[in-house]
C-alpha positions as CSV (number, residue, x, y, z in Angstrom):
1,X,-2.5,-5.6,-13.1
2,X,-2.9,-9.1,-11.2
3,X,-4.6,-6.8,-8.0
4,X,-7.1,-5.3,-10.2
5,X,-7.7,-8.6,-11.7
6,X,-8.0,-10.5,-8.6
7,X,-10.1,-7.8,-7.5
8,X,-12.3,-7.5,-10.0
9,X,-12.7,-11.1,-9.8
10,X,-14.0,-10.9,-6.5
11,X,-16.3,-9.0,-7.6
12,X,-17.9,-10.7,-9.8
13,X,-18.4,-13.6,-6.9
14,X,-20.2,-10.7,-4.9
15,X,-22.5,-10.0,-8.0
16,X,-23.2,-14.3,-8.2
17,X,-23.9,-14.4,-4.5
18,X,-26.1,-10.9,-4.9
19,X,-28.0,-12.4,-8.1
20,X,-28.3,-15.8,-6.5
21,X,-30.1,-14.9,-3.5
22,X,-31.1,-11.6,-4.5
23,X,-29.7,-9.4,-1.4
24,X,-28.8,-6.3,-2.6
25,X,-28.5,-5.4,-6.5
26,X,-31.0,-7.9,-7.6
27,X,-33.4,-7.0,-4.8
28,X,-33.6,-3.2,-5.1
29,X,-31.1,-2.4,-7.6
30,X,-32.0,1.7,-7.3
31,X,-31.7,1.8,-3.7
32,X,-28.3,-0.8,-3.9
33,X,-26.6,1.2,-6.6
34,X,-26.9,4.4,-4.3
35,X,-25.8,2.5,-0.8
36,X,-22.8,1.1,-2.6
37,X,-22.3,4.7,-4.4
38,X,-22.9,6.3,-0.9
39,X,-20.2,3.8,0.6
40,X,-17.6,4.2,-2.1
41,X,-17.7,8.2,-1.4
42,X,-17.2,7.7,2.1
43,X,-14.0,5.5,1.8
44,X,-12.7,7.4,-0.9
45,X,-13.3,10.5,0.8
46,X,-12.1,9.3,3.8
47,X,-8.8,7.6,1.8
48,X,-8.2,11.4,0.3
49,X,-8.1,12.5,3.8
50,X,-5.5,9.9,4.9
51,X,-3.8,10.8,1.5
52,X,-4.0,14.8,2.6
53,X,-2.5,13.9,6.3
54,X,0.3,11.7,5.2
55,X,-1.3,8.8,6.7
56,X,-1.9,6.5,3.3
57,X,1.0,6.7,1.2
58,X,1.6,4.4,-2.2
59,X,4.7,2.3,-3.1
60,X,4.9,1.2,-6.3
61,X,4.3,-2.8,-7.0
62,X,4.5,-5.2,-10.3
63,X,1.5,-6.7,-9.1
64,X,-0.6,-3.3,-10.1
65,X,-1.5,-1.3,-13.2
66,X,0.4,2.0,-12.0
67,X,-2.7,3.9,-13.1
68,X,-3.4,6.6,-10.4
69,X,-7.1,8.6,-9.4
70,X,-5.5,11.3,-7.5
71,X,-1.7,11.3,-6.4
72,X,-0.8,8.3,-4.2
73,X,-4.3,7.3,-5.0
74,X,-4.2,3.8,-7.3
75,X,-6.9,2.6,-9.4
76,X,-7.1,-0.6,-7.6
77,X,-8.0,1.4,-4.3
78,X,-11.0,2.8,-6.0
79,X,-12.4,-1.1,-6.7
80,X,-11.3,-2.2,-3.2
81,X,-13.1,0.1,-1.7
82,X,-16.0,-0.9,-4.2
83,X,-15.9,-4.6,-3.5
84,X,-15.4,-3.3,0.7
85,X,-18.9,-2.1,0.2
86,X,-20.4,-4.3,-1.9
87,X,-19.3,-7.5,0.5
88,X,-20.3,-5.8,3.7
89,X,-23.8,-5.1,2.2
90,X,-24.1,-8.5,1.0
91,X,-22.9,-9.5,4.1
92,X,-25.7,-7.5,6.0
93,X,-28.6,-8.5,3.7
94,X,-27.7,-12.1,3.9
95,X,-27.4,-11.6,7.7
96,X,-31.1,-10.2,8.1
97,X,-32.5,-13.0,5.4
98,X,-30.9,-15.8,7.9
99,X,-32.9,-13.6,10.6
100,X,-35.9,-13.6,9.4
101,X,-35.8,-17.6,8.0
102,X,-34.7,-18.5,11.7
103,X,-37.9,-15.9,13.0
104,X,-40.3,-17.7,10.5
105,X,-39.5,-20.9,11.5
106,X,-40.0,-20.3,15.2
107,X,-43.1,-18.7,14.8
């Protein structure tokens, strides 16, 4: 439970940062909502695979809810691979902001 805590916690510090300076959600929230929904289908497809080819395998821990999608497939996976598309496009639109300040100012 203290994973899908922590990672829900995280999160939510994406969501500030997003709503702050309004990179992602908060700037097109349509068009954010389906890149983050596009990018959680890739990963969790691509984690099924893994799954399928024996690669990703799950051991149980005290530090998660035991709650599982799919075989070998834990709930907290689903909200990792959430926040790993969330912070990269955060990451991205912050990135091309910075850009486009540091182009402005030269111009």
């Amino acid at each position: 439970m203290i994973y899908l805590l922590i990672l829900l916690g995280v999160i939510g510090c994406m969501a500030l940062l997003d709503r702050r300076f309004r990179l992602l959600l908060w700037h097109r929230p349509a068009a954010g909502a389906a890149v983050l929904a596009v990018g959680l289908a890739y990963f969790l497809a691509w984690d099924v695979w893994g799954i399928a080819e024996g690669v990703f395998l799950h051991r149980e821990s005290p530090y998660m809810t035991g709650v599982m999608v799919v075989p070998q497939l834990p709930l907290e996976e689903c909200f990792f691979l959430l926040f790993l598309s969330y912070i990269t496009m955060v990451l991205f639109t912050g990135a091309l902001r910075i850009l486009e300040h540091v182009r402005g100012r030269g111009a």
